[in-house]
KEKOL-341444 format. One record per residue: x, y, z of N, C-alpha, C, O in turn. Coordinates in pm, whole numbers, plus 50000, padded with zeros to 5 digits. Example, Ala and Ser with C-alpha at 12.3 -4.5 7.8 and 13.67 -1.06 7.14 Angstrom:
<pts>
513194943150780512304955050780513204967050780514244966850846;512854977550708513674989450714512905000350787513415011450804;
</pts>
This chain:
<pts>
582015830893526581955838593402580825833493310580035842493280;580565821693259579975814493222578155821393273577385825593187;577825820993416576825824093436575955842293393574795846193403;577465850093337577185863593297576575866393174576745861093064;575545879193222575125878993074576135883492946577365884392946;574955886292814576525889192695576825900092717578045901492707;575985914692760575995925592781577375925692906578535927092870;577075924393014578355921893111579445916593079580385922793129;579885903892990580965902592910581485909792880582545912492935;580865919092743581395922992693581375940992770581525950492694;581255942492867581105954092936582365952693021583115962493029;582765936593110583965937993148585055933893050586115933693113;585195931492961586345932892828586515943392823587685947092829;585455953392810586015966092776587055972992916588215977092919;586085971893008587005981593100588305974093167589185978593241;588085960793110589605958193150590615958293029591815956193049;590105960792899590745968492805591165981992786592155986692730;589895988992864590386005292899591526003993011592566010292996;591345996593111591935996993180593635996793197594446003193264;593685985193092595285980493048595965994993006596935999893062;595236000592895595166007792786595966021392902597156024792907;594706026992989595386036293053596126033393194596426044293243;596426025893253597686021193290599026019393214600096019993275;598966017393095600216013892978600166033892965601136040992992;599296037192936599206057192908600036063193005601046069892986;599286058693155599706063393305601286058893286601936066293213;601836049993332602766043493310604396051293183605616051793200;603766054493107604546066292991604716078993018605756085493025;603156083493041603336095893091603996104293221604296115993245;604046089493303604846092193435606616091693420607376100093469;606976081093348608086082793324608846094893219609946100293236;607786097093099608186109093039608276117793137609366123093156;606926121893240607096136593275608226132693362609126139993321;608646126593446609986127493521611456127393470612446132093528;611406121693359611966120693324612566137093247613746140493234;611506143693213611596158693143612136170793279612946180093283;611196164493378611526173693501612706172193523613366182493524;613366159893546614566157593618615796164793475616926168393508;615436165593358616146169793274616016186993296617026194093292;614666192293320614616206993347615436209093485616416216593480;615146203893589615856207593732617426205993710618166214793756;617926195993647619216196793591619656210693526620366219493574;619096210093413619516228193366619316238293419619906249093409;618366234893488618476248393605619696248293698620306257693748;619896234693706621216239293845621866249393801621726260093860;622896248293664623746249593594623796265293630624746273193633;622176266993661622406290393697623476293393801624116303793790;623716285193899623916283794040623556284494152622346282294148;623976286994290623406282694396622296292494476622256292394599;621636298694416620746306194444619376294294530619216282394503;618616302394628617506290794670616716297894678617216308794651;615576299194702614216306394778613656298194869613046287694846;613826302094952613256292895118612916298995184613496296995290;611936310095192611276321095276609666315995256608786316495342;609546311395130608196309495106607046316794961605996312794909;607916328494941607136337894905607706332694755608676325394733;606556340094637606646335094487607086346894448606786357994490;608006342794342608646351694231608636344694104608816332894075;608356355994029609096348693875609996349293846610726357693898;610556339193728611776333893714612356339093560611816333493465;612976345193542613256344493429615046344693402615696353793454;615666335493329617186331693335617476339693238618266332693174;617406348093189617746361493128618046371993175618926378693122;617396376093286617186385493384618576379293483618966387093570;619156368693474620146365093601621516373493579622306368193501;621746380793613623356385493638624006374293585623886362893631;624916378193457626156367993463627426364693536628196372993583;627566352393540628556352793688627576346293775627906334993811;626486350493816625816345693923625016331693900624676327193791;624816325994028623956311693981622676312294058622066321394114;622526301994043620716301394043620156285294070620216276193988;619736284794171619406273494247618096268794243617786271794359;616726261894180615036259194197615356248394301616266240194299;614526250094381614316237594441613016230794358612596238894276;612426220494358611346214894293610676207494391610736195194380;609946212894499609246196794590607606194194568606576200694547;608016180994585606376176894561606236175594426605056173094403;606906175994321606256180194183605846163494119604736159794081;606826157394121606796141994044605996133194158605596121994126;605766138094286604336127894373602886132594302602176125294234;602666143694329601546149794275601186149094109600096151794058;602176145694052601746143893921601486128993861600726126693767;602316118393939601756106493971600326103594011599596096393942;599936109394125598926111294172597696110694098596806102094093;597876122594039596726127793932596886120293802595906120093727;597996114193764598186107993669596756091593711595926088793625;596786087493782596416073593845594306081593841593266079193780;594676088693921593166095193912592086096493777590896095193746;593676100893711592826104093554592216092693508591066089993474;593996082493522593206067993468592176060793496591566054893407;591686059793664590806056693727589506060393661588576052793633;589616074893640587706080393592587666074093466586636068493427;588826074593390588786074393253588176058193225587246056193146;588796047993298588366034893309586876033393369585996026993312;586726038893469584896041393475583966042193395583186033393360;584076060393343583426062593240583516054593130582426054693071;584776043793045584786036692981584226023392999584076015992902;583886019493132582676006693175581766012893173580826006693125;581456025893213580006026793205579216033093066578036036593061;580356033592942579456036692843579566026592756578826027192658;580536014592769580475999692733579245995292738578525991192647;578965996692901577635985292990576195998392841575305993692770;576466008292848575256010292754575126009192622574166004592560;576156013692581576716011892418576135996192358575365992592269;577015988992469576585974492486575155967192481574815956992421;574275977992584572965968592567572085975192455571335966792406;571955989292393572045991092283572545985092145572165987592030;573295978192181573355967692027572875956492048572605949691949;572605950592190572225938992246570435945492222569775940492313;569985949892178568155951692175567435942192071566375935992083;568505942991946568165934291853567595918691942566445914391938;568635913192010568645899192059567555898992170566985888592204;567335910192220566225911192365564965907992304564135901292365;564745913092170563745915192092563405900392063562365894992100;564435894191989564535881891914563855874292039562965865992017;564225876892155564205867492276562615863592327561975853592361;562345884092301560715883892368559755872792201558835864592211;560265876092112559685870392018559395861091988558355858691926;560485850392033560185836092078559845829292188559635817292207;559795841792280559005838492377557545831592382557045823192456;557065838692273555605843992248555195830292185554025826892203;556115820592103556035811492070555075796192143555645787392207;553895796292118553205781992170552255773792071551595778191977;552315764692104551555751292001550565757191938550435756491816;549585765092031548325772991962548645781391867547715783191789;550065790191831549895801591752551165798791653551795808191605;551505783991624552505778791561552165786291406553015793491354;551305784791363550465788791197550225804391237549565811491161;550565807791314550355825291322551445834991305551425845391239;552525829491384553395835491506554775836291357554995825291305;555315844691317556625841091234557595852691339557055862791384;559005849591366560355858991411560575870691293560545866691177;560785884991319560985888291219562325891391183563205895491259;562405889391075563645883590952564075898590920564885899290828;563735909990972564475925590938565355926991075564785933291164;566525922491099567165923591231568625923191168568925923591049;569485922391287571045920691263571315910591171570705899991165;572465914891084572955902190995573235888791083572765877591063;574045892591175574025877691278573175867491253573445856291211;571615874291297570675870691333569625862791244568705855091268;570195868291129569065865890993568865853490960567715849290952;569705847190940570025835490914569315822691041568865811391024;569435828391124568805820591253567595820491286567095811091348;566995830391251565785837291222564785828991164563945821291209;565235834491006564995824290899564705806590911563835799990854;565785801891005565825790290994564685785091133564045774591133;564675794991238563155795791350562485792191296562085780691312;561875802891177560655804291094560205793290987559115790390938;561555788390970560575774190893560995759490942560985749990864;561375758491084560925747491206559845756591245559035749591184;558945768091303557805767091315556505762191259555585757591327;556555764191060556375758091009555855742490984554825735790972;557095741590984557365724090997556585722691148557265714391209;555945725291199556015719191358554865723691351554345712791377;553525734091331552425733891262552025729991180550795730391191;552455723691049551925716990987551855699791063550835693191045;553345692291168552895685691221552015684991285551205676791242;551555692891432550655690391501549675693491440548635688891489;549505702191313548175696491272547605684791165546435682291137;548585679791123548345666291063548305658191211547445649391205;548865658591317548805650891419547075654491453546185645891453;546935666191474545235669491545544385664291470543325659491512;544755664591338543725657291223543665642691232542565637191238;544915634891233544375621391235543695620891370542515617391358;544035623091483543365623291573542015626291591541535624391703;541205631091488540085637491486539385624791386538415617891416;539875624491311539915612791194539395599691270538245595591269;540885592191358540505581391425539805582191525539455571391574;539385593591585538485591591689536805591591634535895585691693;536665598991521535585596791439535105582091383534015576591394;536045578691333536055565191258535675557191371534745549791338;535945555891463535855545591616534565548291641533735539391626;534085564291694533005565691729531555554391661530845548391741;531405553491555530175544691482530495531591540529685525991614;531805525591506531665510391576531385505091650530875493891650;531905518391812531825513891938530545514291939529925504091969;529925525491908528305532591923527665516791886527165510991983;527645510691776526955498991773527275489591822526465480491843;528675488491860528955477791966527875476192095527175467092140;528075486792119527795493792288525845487892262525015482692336;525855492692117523965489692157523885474592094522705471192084;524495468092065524505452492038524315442692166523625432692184;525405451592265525845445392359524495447892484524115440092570;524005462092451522755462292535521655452292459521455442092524;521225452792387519915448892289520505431192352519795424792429;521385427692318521795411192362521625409592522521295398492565;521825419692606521735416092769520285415392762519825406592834;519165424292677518125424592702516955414492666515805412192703;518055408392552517135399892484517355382692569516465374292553;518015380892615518365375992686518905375792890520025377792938;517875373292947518175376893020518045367093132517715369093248;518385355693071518385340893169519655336093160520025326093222;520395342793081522075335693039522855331493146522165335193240;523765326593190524625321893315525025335993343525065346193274;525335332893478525905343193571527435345693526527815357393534;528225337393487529375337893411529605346393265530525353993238;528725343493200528525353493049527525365393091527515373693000;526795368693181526335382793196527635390393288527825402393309;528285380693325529555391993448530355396593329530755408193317;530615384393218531545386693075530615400092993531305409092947;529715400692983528905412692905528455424792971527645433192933;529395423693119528855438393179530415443093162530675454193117;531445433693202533025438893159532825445093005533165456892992;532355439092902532055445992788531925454292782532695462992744;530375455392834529575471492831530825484292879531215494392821;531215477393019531705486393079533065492292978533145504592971;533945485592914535185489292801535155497292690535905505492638;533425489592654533145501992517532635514892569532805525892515;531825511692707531775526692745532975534092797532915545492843;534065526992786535255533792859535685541492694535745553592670;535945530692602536435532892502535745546992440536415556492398;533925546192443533295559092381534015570192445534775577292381;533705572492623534155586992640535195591392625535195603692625;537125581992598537845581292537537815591892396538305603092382;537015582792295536805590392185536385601392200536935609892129;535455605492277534365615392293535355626892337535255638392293;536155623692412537275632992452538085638892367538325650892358;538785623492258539715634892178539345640192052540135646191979;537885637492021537135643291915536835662591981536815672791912;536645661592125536835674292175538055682792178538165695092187;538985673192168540245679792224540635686292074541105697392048;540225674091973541035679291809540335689991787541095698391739;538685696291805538255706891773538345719991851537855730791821;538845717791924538965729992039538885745091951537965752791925;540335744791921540395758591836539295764691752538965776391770;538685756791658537335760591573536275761991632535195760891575;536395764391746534855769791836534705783691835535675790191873;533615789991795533695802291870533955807891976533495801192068;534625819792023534415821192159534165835092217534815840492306;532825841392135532455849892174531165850792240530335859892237;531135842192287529905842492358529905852792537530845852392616;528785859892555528885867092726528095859592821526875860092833;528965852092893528135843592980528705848793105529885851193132;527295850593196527385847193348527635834893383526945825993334;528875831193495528855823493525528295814193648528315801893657;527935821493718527365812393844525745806793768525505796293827;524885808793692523925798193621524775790793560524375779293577;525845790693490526445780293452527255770893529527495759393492;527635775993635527485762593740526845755393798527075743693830;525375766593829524445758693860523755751293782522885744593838;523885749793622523625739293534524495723493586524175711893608;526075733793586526835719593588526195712693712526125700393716;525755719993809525765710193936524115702793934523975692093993;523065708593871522025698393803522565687393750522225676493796;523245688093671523825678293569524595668693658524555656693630;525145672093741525905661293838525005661293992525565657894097;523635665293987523335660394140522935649994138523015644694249;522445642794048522035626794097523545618994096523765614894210;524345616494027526025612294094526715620594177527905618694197;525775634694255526465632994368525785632194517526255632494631;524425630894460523525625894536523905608794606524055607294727;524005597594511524365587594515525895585694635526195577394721;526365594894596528025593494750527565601694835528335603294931;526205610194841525525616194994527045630294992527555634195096;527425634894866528395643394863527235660894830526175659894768;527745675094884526545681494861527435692894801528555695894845;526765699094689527285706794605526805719194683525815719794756;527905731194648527555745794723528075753794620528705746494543;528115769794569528255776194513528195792694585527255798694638;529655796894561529295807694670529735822594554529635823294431;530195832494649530995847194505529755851994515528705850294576;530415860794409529655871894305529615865594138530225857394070;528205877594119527715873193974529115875293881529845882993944;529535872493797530875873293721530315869693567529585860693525;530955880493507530835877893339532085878393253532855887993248;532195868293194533075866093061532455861192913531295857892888;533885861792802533535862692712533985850792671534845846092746;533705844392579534215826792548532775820492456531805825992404;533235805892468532795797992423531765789992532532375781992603;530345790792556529245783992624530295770592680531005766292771;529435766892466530005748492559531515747192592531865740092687;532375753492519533695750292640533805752992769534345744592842;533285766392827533745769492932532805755893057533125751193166;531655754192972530315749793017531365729593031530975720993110;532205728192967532395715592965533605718893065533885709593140;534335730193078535295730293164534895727493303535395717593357;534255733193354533315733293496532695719893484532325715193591;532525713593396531875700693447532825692293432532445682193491;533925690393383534975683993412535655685693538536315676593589;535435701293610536315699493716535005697193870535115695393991;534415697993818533175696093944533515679193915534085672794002;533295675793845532875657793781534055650093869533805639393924;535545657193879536575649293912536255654394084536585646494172;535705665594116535765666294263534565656994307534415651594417;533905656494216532855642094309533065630594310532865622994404;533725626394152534305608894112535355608594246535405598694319;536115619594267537375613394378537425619194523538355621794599;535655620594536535945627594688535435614494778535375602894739;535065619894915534775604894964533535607495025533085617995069;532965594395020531155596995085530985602695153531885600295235;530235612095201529895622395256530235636195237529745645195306;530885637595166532275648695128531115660495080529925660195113;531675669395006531165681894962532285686494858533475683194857;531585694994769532085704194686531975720494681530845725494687;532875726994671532875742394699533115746794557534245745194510;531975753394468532745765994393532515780594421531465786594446;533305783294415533835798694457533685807994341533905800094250;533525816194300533875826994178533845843194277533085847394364;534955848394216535405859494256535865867594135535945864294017;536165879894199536045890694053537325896294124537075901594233;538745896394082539905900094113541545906194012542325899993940;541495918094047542525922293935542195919793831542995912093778;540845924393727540335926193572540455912093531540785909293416;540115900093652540325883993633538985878593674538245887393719;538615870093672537875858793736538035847693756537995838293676;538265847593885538885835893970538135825993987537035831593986;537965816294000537265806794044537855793394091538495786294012;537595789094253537885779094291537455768294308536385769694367;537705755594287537065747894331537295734794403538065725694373;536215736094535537075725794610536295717994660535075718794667;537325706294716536965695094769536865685394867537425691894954;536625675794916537075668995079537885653195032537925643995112;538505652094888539055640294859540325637494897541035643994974;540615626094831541635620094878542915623794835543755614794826;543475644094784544425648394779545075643294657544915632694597;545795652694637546615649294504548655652494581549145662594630;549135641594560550605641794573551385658594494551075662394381;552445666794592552305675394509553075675694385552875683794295;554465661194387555155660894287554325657094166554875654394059;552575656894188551685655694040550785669894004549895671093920;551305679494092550135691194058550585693593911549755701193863;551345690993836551865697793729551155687493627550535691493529;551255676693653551515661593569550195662193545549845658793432;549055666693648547175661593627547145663893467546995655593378;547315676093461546915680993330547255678593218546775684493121;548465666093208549395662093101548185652293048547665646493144;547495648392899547125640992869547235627992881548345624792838;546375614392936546515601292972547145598493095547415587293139;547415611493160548425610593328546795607193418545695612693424;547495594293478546265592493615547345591793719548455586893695;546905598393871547645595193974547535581994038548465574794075;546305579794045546345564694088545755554493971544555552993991;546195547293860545695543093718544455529693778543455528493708;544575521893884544005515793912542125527093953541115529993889;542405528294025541095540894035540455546493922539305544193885;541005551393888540905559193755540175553093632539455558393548;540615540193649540045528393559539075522493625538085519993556;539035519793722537735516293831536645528293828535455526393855;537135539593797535945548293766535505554093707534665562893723;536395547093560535775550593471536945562693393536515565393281;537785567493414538395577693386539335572493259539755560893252;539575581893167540235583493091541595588893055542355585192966;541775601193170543225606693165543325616893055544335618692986;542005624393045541805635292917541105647893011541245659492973;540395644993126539315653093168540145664593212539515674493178;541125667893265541745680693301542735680393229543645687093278;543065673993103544045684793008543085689792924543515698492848;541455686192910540825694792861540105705492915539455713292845;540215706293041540015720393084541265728193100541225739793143;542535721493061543635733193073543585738392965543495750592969;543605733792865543065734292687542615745792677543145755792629;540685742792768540125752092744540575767892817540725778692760;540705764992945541245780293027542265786592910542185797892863;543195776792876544295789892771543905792792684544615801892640;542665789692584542055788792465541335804692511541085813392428;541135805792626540155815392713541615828692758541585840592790;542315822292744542965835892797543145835792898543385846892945;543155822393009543245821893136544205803493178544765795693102;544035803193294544745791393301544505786393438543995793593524;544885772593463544385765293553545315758093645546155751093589;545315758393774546545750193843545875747593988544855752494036;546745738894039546565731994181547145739994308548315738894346;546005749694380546405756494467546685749894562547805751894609;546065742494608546575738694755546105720794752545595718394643;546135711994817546405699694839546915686694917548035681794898;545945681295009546655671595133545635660295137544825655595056;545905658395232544965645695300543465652895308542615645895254;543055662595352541835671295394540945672395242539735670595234;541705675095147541395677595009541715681294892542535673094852;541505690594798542065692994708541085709694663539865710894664;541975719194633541155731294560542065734594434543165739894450;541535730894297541695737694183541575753494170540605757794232;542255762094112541925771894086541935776293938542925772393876;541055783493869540815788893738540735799993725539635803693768;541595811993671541355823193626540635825093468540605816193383;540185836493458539915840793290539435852393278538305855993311;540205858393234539835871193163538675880393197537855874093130;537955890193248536805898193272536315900693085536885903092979;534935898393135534335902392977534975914192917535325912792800;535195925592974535575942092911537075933192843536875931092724;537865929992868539325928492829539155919092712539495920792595;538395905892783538265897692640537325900592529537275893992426;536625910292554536105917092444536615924292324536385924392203;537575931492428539075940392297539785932292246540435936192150;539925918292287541025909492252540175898892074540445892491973;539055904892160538305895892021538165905391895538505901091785;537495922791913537135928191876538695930791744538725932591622;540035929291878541075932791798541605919691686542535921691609;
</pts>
């Protein structure tokens, strides 16, 4: 019972309320009418012993009887057949009473379907947009109301949260930045020091540069939203930027970039989409293995643009296809830190795909390799979406 919806509840209440209802009806009316018959066939005896057993119909009228004489009805069949039909009636009557429950029912239930799709619609991005509306069932109002200012409350957090975040990653940025060139300008100025304090000042180098792209990340991540994103870009030159930009690191692992599809156009933001693709090319070369290769794909499918991209690495576990994209999640943390990784680079391309109207997940995955896939929007659609 428990697993039924409210509409079905309250759809079988009813017909097992109709139901009672005309069974208790059936039940009266059967005993009245027999009870009346057996009182009429009684007064009839009283005419006397008259019968009709040939078959044939006459009318009856006990006025018309000779006095003195009697008069005999037989009655058969009368109290089965009226049982009968009695049970029948109740039967439809209990039907038709479930089946205008089950509608009656989801007709007052629209309010709540509504309420349902409405909070559906509800996500982190459209917290400062999105309010339930408060003209519905009295039930409802009150609940409503109280949605609407925990959404509130929960946009104004995450954006005091996005702000300090933007804040401290700013504030960091200048320190490290002169750290980072202290620490070069000192290896350079010196360059006879023990083998012990230059191994100590390349661990350095290497932390503040861990620490910058860190920052560099969530100074991206806090601005996301305030980008434009009307820009019409083709995308296959914009891969073939990203893969300039990464052929000398993937030159270095003897790994060879390919690019296959059709020309494809969308509407967005350059440098996001432009940083998305190089985040996900960047992780198929940091984690593929020497000799390996990279595949992107772009395809033009169902008013979408698909794009895959794949790889010959060392697979992703599938109880993590979900987890990559969670901010600071590494599958293997030792690696990750050995190469430099941060644990930001693909929750900022999931960021960006939904920011885009599209979204990003782990199609397939083993020992052989790994293929990302990215949809987004065809320029014509995200055009109305901007225009509107």
């Amino acid at each position: 019972m428990k697993k039924l919806s409210l509409q079905w509840r309250i759809t079988l209440m009813t017909i097992l309320l109709t139901g009672v209802t005309c069974i208790s009806m059936n039940l009266l009316l059967c005993s009245s009418g027999v009870y009346y018959m057996d009182s009429i066939a009684d007064s009839l005896q009283d005419y006397g012993p008259i019968v009709f057993e040939d078959g044939e119909t006459a009318s009856f009228d006990p006025q018309l009887v000779p006095s003195g004489e009697g008069l005999t009805i037989v009655v058969s069949g009368a109290q089965a057949r009226f049982r009968t039909t009695n049970w029948y009636i109740t039967a439809a009557i209990a039907l038709l009473g479930g089946m205008l429950a089950y509608f009656v029912s989801g007709r007052a239930l629209r309010p709540l379907r509504r309420f349902a799709g409405q909070a559906e619609q509800v996500e982190t991005s459209n917290l400062s947009e999105i309010r339930l509306d408060e003209e519905t069932l009295p039930e409802l109002r009150s609940l409503t109301h109280a949605l609407n200012e925990m959404l509130e409350r929960l946009s104004r957090g995450f954006d005091a949260q996005r702000q300090f975040v933007g804040n401290a990653a700013h504030e960091l940025r200048t320190p490290l930045t002169l750290l980072q060139t202290q620490l070069e300008l000192f290896s350079d100025e010196h360059p006879d020091i023990l083998p012990e304090s230059a191994a100590f000042l390349d661990a350095l180098q290497d932390e503040v540069q861990r620490l910058s792209r860190l920052t560099h990340a969530l100074l991206d991540m806090s601005d996301l939203q305030s980008v434009p994103r009307d820009d019409v870009i083709l995308l296959s030159p914009m891969i073939d930027e990203v893969f300039a930009d990464l052929a000398l690191r993937a030159e270095r692992s003897g790994i060879s970039l390919s690019r296959e599809g059709e020309d494809v156009t969308v509407v967005g933001s350059d440098m996001l989409l432009c940083r998305m693709f190089f985040n996900l090319v960047e992780n198929a070369v940091k984690y593929n293995r020497p000799g390996g290769m990279v595949k992107v794909d772009v395809q033009q499918r169902d008013g979408q643009a698909v794009i895959h991209v794949a790889d010959t690495g060392r697979g992703i576990p599938q109880e993590f296809w979900q987890s990559i994209f969670q901010p600071f999640f590494r599958v293997d943390k030792s690696l990750s830190r050995e190469l430099g990784g941060a644990g930001l680079g693909l929750p900022l391309v999931w960021e960006i795909a939904r920011l885009h109207g599209g979204r990003v997940w782990v199609e397939e995955s083993n020992d052989s390799g790994s293929v990302l896939a990215v949809t987004l929007p065809l320029s014509a659609s995200i055009t109305d979406t901007v225009r509107g």
